[in-house]
C-alpha positions in Angstrom: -15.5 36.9 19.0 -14.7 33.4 17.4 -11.0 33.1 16.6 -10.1 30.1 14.5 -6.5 29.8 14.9 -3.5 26.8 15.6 0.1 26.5 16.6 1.8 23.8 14.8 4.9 23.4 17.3 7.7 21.0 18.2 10.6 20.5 20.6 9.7 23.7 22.2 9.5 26.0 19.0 6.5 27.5 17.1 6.8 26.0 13.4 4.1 27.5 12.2 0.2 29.2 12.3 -2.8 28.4 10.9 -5.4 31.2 11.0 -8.7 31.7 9.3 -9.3 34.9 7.3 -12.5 35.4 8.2 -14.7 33.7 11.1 -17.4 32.2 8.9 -15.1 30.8 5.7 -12.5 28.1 4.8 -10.2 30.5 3.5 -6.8 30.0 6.3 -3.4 31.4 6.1 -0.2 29.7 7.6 2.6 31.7 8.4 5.9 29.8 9.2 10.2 29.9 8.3 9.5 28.4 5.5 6.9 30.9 4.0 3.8 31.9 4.0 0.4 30.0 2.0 -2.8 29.7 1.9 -5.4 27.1 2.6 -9.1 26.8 1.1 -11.8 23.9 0.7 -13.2 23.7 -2.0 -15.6 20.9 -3.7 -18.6 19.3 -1.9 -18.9 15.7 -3.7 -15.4 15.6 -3.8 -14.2 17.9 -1.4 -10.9 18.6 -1.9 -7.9 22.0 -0.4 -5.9 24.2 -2.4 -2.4 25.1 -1.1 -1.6 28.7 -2.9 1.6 30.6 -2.5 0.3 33.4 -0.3 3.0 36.0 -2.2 2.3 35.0 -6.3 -1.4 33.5 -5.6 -1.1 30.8 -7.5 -2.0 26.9 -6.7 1.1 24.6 -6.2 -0.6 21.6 -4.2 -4.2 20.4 -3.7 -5.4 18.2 -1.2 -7.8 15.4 -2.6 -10.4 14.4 0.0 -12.3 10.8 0.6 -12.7 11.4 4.3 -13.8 7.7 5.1 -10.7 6.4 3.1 -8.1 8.4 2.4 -7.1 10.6 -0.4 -4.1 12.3 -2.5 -1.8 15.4 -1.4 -0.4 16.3 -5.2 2.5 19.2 -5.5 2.9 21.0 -9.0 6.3 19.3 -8.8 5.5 15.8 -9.0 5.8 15.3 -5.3 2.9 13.4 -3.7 1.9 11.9 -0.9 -1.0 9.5 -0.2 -3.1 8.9 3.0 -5.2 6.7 4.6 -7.7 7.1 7.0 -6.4 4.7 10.3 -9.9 4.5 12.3 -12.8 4.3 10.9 -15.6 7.6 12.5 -11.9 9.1 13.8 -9.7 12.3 12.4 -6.5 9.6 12.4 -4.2 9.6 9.1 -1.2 7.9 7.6 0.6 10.1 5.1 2.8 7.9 2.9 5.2 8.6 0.1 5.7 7.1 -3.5 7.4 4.3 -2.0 4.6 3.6 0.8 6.7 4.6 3.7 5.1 6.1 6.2 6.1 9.9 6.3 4.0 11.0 9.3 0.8 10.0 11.0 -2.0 13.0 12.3 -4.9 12.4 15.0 -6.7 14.5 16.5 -7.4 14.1 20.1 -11.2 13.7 21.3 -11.3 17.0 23.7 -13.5 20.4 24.0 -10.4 21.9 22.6 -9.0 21.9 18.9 -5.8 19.7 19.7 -3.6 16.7 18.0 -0.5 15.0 17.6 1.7 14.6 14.5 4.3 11.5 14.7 7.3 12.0 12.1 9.4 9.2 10.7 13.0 10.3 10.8 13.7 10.5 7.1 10.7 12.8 6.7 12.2 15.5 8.8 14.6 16.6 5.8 11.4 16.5 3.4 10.9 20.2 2.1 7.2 19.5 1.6 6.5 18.2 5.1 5.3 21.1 6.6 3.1 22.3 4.2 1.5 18.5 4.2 0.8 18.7 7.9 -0.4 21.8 7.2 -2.9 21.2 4.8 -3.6 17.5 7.0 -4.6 19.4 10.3 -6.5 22.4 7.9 -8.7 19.2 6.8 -9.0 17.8 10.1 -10.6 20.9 11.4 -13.2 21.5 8.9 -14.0 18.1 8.6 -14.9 18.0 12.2 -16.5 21.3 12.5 -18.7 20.5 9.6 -19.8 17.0 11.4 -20.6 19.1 14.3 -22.4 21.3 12.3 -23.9 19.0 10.6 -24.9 17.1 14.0 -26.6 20.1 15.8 -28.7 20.8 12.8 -30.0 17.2 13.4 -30.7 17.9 17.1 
């Protein structure tokens, strides 16, 4: 059976998991000290992921998607974050805060295996919404790249 399912860890420790519901969905669910949420695409023109408090089911950040540029990560408290694609055909981002500092860059690595690195800028480490952004980030990187290969072996 196909399990769809990520450790986010650092410095040794497990911060958090990213599983799917269900083997053929987008609906995920991360689990981590923080709290639990939930993680679904939604949109196809403008795709786009909502971040829902897994205990009141209610919305309190959605990922806006331009996959070749960049795009928006908007909290229900004001908080956002912008990104920006580094590499052009590449799953490599720059989050940035209101100011334009960078907050933490995401890549995936090119291997058989579901893998990447997240780079954190020292201030960020206090930020109370930083794990739920690279959360959502490497949510997006996934499906992104499973629907290009998807997309790619219905060409063949």
């Amino acid at each position: 059976m196909l399990h769809r399912y990520h450790e986010l860890s650092g410095g040794g420790q497990l911060l958090a998991t990213l599983r799917w519901l269900k083997v053929f969905g987008s609906l995920a669910k991360v689990e981590s000290r923080e709290g639990n949420f939930t993680l679904k695409r939604g949109g196809f023109v403008m795709p786009y992921v909502s971040v829902r408090d897994a205990a009141f089911d209610t919305d309190f950040a959605v990922l806006n998607m331009n996959l070749i540029s960049g795009g928006r990560l908007s909290f229900s408290d004001g908080h956002e974050f912008t990104f920006a694609s580094l590499r052009f055909w590449n799953y490599d981002w720059s989050f940035k805060d209101e100011s334009g500092a960078v907050v933490f860059s995401i890549r995936r690595r090119s291997s058989l295996k579901q893998c990447g690195d997240v780079v954190i800028s020292p201030k960020a480490k206090r930020d109370k919404h930083l794990l739920v952004a690279i959360a959502a980030a490497w949510y997006a990187i996934v499906i992104a790249s499973e629907e290009t290969a998807a997309t790619s072996a219905g060409a063949s």
